[in-house]
C-alpha atoms as one frame of an Amber mdcrd trajectory, in Angstrom:
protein
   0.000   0.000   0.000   2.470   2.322   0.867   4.382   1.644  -2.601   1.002
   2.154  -4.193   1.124   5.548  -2.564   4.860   6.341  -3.460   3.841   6.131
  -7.044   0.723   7.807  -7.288   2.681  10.844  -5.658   5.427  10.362  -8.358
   3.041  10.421 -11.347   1.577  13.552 -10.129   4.972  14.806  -9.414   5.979
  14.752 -13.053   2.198  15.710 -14.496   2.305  18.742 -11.992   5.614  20.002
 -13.099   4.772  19.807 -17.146   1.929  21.805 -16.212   3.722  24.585 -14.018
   6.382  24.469 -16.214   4.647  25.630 -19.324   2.766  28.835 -18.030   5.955
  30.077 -15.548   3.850  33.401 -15.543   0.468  31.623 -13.765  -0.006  30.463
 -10.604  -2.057  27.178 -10.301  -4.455  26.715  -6.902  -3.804  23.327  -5.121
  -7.406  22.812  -5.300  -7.642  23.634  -9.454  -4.915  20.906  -9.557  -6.437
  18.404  -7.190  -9.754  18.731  -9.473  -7.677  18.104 -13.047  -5.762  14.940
 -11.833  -8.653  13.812  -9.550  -6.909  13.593  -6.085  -7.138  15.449  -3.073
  -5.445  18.951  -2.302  -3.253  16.884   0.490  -1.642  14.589  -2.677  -1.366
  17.541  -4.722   0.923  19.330  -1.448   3.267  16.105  -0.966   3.705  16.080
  -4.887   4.937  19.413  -4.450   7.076  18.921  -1.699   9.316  16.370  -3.400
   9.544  18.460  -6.150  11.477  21.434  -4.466  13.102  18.860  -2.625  14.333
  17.517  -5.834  15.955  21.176  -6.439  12.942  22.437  -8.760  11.835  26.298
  -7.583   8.311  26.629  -7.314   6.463  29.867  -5.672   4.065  28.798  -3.304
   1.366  31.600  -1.829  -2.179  32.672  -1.451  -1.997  32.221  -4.993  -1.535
  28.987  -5.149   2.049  27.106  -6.976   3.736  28.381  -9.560   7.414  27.361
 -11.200   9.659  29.998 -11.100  11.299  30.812 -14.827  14.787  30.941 -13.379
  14.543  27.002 -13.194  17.417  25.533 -14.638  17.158  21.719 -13.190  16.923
  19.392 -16.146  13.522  17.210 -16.258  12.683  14.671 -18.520   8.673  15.765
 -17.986   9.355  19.380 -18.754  11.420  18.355 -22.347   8.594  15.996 -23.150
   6.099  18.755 -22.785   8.256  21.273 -24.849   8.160  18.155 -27.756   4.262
  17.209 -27.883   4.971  16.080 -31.779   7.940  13.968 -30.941   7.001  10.170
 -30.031  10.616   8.918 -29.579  12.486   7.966 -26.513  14.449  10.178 -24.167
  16.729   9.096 -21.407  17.597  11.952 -18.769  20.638  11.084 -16.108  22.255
  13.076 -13.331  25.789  12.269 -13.647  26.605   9.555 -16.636  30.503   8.271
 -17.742  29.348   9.347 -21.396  25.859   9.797 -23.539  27.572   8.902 -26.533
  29.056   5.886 -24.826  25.376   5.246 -23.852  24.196   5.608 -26.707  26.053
   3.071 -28.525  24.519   0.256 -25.707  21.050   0.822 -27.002  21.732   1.852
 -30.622  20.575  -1.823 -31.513  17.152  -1.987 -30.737  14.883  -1.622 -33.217
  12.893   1.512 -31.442  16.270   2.870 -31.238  16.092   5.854 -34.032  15.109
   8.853 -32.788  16.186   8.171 -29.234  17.394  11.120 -27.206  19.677  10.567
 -23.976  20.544  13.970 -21.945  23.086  14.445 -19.340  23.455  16.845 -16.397
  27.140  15.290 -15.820  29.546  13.663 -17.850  32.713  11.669 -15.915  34.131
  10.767 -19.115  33.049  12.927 -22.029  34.368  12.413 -25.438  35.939  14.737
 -27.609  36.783  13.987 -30.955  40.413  12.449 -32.222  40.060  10.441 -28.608
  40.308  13.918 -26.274  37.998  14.131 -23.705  35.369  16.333 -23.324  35.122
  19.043 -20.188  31.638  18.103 -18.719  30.738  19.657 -14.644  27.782  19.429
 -13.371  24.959  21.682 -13.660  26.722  24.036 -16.361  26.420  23.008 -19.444
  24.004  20.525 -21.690  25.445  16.895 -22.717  23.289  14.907 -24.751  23.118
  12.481 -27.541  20.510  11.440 -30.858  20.498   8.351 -32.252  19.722   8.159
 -35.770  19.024   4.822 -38.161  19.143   6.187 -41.646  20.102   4.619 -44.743
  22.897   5.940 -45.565  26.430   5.187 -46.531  29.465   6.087 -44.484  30.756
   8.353 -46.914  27.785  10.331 -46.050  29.232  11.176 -42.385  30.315  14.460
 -42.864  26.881  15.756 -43.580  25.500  14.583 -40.595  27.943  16.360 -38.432
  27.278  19.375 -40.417  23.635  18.789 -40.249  24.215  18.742 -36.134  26.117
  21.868 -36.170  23.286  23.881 -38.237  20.651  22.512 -35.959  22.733  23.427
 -32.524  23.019  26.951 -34.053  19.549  26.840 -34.448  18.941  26.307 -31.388
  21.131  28.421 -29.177  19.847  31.326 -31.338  16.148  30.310 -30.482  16.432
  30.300 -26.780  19.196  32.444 -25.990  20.430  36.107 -27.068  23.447  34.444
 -28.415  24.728  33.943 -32.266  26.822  31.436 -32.222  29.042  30.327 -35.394
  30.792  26.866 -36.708  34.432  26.184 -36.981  34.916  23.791 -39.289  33.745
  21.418 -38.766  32.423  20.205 -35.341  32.577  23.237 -33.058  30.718  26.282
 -32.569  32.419  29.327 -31.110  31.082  32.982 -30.100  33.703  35.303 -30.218
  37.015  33.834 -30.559  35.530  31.006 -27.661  34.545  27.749 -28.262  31.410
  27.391 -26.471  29.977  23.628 -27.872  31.416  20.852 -29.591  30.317  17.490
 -31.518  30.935  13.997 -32.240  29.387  11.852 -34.753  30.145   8.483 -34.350
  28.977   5.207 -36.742  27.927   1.742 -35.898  28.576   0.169 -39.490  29.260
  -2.663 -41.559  32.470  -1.634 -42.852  32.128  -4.284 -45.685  29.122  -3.084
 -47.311  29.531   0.711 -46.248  25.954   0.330 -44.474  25.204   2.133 -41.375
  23.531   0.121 -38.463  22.894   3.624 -36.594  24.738   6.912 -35.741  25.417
   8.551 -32.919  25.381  12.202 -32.642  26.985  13.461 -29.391  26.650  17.503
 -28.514  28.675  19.265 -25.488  27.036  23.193 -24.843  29.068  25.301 -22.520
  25.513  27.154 -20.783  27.361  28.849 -17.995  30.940  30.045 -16.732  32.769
  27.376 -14.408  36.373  26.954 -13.624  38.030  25.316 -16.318  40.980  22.791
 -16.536  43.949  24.657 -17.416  44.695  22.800 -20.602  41.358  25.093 -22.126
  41.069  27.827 -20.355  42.555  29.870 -22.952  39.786  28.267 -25.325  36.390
  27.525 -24.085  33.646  30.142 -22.972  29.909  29.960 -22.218  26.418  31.021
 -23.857  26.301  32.782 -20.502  22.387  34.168 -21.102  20.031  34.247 -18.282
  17.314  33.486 -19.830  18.984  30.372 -21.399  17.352  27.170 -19.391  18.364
  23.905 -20.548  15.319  22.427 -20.739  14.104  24.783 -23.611  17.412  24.355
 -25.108  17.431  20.251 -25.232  13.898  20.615 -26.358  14.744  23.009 -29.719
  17.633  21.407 -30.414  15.942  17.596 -30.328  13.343  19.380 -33.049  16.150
  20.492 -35.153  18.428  17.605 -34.899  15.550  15.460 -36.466  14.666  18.028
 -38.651  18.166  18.304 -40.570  19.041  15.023 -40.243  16.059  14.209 -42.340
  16.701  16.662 -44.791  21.032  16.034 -45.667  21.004  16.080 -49.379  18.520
  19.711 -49.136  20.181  22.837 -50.446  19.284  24.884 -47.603  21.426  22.609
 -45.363  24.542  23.481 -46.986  23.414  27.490 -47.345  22.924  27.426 -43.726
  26.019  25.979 -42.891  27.372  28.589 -44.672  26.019  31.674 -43.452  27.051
  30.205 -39.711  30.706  29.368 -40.688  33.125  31.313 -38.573  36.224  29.832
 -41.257  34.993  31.961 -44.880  36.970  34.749 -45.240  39.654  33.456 -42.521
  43.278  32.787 -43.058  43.669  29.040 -41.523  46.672  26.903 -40.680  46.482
  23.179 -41.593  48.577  19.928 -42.594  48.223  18.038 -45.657  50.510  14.819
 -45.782  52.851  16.132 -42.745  53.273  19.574 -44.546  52.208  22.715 -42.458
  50.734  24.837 -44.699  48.223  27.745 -44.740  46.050  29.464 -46.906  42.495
  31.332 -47.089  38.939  29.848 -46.864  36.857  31.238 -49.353  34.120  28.584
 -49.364  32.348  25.155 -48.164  31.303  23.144 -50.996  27.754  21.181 -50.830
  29.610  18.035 -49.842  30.748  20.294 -46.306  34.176  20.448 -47.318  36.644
  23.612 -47.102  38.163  25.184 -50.188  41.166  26.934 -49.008  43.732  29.282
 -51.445  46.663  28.673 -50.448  49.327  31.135 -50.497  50.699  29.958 -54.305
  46.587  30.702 -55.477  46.311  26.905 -55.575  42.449  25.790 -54.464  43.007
  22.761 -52.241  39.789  20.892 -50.614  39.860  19.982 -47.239  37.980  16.910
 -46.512  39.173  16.158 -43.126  41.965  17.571 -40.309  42.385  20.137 -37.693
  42.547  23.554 -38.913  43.249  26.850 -36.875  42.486  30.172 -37.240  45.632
  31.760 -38.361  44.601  35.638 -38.208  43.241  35.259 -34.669  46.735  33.971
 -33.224  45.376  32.201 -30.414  46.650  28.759 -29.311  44.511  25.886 -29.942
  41.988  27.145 -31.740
């Protein structure tokens, strides 16, 4: 009985805070709740209670309850309500070794595509090129999509520029911020790299066929102290209005949205008008040769066409490139 009771309160828990959540301006009476889940004002009180002890900041008064906009505790309920046309799973953890990791555990199952796993905390994030990934607590926004298309490998490099785009997208929808994308899985504001990416595969390297891909985001939200290794590189969105919750919730729209839509123009036009390289003198290596030149484009297959300083066009596929004209180290 007393189970019973434990999670009747928890269902009401998370249909109480997808209801406060979306009208942060309104207060709701205990007894108006009480009467639209059909229990009594007592339930509705405990339900309450273990939300703010959970960490959630809700305004109780004469009034009656109401959540308080400067939330920034990530809830699986409140994404789900942000999503009402999105059916597929998502996975919310405190503290995780790695979503992409995760990801990669469940990326079999046949309900798989779609799936969206969100982090708070990552012990081991991954970076790209096998660095890790800089991922406290309660700062930034860690998650990962899992996609099942059918595509070929080759077709990679438009996913990851497909992610970019749609974290842009994003940021720019919930936040003041304009973020833009360094070639090709970072985004930066300023001359700070505030969010990066890794797309990962699950293939059959003898037909070229993709069993799934992962798609593994990193957002700097807020200023924390930083290893010293990247101080000198990362930043922070740093916007008060920014919660994460809205932010997980636009960028699992957009995610789905471009990667359903990788061989469309306006993919590669986007990815364009973000890029922080066009127009940039860059330093990169070809074959063990340093060279640099200038970026004056990204061709519709997401690769860099660089002059170098002979006037020879050279297309960069792949690599590390840094920003020559901005002289700072790392980047």
């Amino acid at each position: 009985m007393r189970s019973s009771l434990k999670n009747n309160i928890m269902n009401l828990k998370d249909k109480i805070i997808a209801k406060l959540s979306s009208q942060t301006d309104t207060f709701f009476s205990g007894e108006a709740l009480a009467q639209e889940y059909d229990v009594s004002r007592a339930a509705v009180w405990k339900a309450i209670r273990v939300l703010q002890k959970e960490g959630h900041q809700i305004e109780s008064s004469s009034k009656g309850y109401r959540y308080l906009p400067s939330n920034d505790l990530l809830n699986r309920e409140i994404i789900l309500s942000l999503c009402p046309d999105i059916s597929y799973p998502l996975i919310v953890f405190d503290t995780i070794d790695s979503t992409n990791t995760y990801a990669k555990t469940i990326a079999s199952n046949k309900d798989a595509h779609g799936t969206l796993v969100v982090a708070n905390h990552q012990t081991a994030g991954r970076g790209r090129r096998g660095h890790s990934f800089y991922s406290p607590e309660n700062t930034g926004l860690y998650l990962t999509l899992i996609i099942k298309p059918e595509r070929r490998v080759q077709e990679m490099l438009k996913v990851t520029v497909a992610a970019a785009v749609a974290s842009v997208e994003a940021i720019e929808e919930t936040s003041e911020a304009h973020p833009q994308i360094k070639w090709v899985n970072d985004l930066f504001i300023g001359k700070r790299k505030i969010a990066g990416i890794l797309t990962e595969a699950i293939a059959d390297f003898e037909t070229g066929d993709l069993d799934a891909i992962i798609i593994g985001i990193g957002i700097n939200i807020r200023d924390t102290e930083l290893p010293d290794d990247i101080v000198n590189i990362a930043g922070a969105i740093n916007d008060p209005s920014l919660t994460r919750n809205h932010l997980a919730a636009a960028l699992w729209k957009r995610l789905l949205y471009w990667t359903d839509h990788l061989e469309s123009k306006e993919l590669m036009d986007a990815y364009r008008r973000y890029s922080l390289l066009i127009g940039h003198t860059i330093a990169y290596e070809i074959n063990g040769v340093k060279k640099t030149g200038n970026v004056t484009s990204i061709n519709d297959e997401g690769n860099l066409v660089v002059i170098e300083e002979d006037g020879k066009e050279t297309i960069l596929s792949s690599g590390e490139v840094s920003v020559k004209d901005w002289n700072i180290k790392g980047i």
